[in-house]
C-alpha positions in Angstrom: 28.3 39.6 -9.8 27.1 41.6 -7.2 24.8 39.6 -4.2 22.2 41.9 -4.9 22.0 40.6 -8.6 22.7 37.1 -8.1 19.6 36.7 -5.3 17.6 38.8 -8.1 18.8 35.4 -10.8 17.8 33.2 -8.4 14.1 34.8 -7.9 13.5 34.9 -11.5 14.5 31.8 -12.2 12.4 30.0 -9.6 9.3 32.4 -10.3 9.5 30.9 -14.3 10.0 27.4 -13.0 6.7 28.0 -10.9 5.1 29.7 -13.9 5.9 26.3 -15.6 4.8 23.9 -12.9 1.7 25.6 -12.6 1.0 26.1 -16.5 1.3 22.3 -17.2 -1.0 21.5 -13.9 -3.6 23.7 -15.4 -3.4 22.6 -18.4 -3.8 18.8 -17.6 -6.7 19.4 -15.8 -8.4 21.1 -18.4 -7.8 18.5 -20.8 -10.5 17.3 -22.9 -12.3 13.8 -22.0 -10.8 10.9 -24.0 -11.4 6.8 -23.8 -14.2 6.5 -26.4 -15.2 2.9 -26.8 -13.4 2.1 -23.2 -15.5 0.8 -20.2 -14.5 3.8 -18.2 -13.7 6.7 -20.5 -11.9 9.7 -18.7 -15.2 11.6 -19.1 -17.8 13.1 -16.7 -20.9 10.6 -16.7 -24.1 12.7 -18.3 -27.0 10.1 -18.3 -29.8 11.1 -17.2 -31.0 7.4 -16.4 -29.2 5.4 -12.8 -29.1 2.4 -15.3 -26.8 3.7 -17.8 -23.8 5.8 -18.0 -23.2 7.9 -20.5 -20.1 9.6 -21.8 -19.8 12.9 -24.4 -16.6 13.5 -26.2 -16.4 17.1 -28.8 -13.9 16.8 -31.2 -13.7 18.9 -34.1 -17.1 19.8 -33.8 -18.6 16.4 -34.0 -20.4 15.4 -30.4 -19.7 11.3 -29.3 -22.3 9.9 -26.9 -21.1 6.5 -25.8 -24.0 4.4 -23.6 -22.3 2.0 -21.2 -24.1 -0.2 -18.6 -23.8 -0.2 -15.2 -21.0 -2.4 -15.0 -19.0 -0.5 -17.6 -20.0 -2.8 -20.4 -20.2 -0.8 -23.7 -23.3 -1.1 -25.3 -23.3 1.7 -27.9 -22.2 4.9 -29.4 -23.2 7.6 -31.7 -21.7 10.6 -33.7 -23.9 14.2 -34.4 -23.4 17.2 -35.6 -25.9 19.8 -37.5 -28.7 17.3 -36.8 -27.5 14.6 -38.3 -26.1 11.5 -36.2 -24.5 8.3 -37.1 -23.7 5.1 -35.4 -20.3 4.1 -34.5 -19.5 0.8 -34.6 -18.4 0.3 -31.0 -20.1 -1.6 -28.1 -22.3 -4.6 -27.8 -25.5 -3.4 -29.0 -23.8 -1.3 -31.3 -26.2 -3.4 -34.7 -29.3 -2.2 -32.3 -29.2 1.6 -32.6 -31.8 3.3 -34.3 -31.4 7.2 -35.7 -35.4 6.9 -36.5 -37.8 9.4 -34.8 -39.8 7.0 -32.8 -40.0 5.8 -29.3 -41.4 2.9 -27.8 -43.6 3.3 -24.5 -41.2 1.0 -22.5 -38.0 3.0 -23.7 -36.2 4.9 -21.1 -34.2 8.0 -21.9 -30.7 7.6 -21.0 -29.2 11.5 -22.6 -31.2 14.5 -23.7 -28.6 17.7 -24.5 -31.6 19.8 -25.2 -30.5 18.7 -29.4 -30.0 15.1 -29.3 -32.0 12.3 -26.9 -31.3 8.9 -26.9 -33.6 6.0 -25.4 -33.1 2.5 -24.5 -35.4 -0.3 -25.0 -35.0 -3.7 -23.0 -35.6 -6.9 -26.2 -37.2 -10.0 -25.4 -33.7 -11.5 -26.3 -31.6 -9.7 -23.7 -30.4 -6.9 -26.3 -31.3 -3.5 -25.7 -32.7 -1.2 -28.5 -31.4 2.3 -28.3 -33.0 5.2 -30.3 -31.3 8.5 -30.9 -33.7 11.5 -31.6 -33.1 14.9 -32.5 -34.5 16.3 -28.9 -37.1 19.6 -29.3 -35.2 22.3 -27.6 -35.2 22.3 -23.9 -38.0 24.8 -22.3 -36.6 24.6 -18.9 -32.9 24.8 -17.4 -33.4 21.0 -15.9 -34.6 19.1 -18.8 -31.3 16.9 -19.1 -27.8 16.3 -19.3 -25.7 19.1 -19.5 -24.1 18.3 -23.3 -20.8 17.6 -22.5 -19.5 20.6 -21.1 
């Protein structure tokens, strides 16, 4: 083998190592968020309460929304698609979630997508009450969370 060819080997094999290198960094950053029913979920927080954090995981069309206090305490989380939602049995408060349409004038929201809202209520008995609501669509650009993109 010439020099000429074996300096042109040695370019093409470093350029598709770096082609590799870079292709798995990529790709693990554009993983999706995972830890659902974990205290702190590899997930961007989307609350639109400072008292609560709230986490959104897509899989397979299906949106989680996981409510977690301030100290990373889980308290709750919910499934929806289509308009529908059901309650996961995961977190602490997980027997005090409501998929009813009302809301309670001491609720505070915690997560509005523009589709789906959920509220939490303070109990006399130190549990929290947390409604979700299928949310009227959003009229302006800043009307909540940003659904889990």
């Amino acid at each position: 083998m010439s020099r000429t060819q074996v300096s042109l080997i040695r370019k093409a094999a470093f350029a598709g190592l770096f082609a590799l290198c870079a292709s798995t960094a990529i790709a693990q950053t554009s993983s999706p968020a995972t830890g659902l029913g974990q205290s702190w979920p590899n997930a961007a927080d989307q609350s639109v309460s400072p008292n609560w954090h709230v986490y959104v995981f897509m899989l397979n069309g299906i949106k989680y929304i996981q409510i977690n206090d301030l100290g990373g305490t889980v308290h709750a989380a919910i499934g929806t698609a289509n308009g529908s939602s059901i309650v996961l049995p995961v977190g602490v408060d997980s027997q005090n979630v409501s998929t009813s349409s009302s809301s309670n004038s001491s609720s505070t929201q915690v997560y509005n997508d523009g589709t789906t809202a959920v509220t939490a209520t303070p109990q006399s008995n130190g549990t929290t009450q947390f409604s979700v609501l299928q949310a009227a669509p959003c009229s302006t650009p800043n009307c909540g969370g940003n659904g889990g993109s």
